[in-house]
N, C-alpha and C positions, 0 to 999 in steps of 0.2 A: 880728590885726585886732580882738582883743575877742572876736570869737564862739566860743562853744560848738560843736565838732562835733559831739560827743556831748551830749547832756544828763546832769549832773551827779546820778545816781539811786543809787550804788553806795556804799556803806561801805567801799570799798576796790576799788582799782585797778591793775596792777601796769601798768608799760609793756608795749607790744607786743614780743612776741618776734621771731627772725628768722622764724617759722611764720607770721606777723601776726595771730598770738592774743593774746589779755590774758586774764587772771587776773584776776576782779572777784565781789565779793560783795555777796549781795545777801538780805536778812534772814538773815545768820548763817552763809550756805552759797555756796561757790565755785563758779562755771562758768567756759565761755571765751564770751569774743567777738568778734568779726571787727573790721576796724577800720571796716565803716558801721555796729558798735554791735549785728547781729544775732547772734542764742545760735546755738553751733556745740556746746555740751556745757552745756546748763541746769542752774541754779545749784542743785545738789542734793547737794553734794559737801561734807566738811566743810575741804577742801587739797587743790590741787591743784600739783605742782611744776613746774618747769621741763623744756620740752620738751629732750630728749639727744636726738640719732640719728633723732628723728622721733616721739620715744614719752614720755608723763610718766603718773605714776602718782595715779590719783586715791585720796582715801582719806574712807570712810565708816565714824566712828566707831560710830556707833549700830546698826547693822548684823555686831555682833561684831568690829569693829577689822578690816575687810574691805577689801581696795584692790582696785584695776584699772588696768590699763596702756590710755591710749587713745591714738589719735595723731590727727594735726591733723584729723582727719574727724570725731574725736568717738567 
């Protein structure tokens, strides 16, 4: 129809997963969000990968080259 479900705020967006999360950044840093566009993992992340098995792995460079495994709860 033309309209925006989302509004168009992100420097990057990846499509939604089977999980019905997205990958979107937002000044420079990755989180997820739901598909009515709310943060389920706030964008604090510098990559965040594709979910496997129920689990993706976030990675925070600045923080000593530090990851964390989260699953679709965050």
């Amino acid at each position: 129809t033309g309209e925006f479900v989302l509004e168009p705020l992100y420097s990057m967006a990846s499509d939604f997963q089977t999980s019905g999360l997205a990958r979107v950044q937002l000044d420079g840093k990755t989180g997820l969000i739901d598909r009515q566009g709310q943060w389920v993992v706030a964008p604090t992340y510098d990559d965040i990968t594709d979910f496997s098995e129920g689990i993706a792995t976030a990675y925070d460079w600045d923080n000593a080259k530090a990851s964390s495994l989260i699953d679709t709860q965050g």
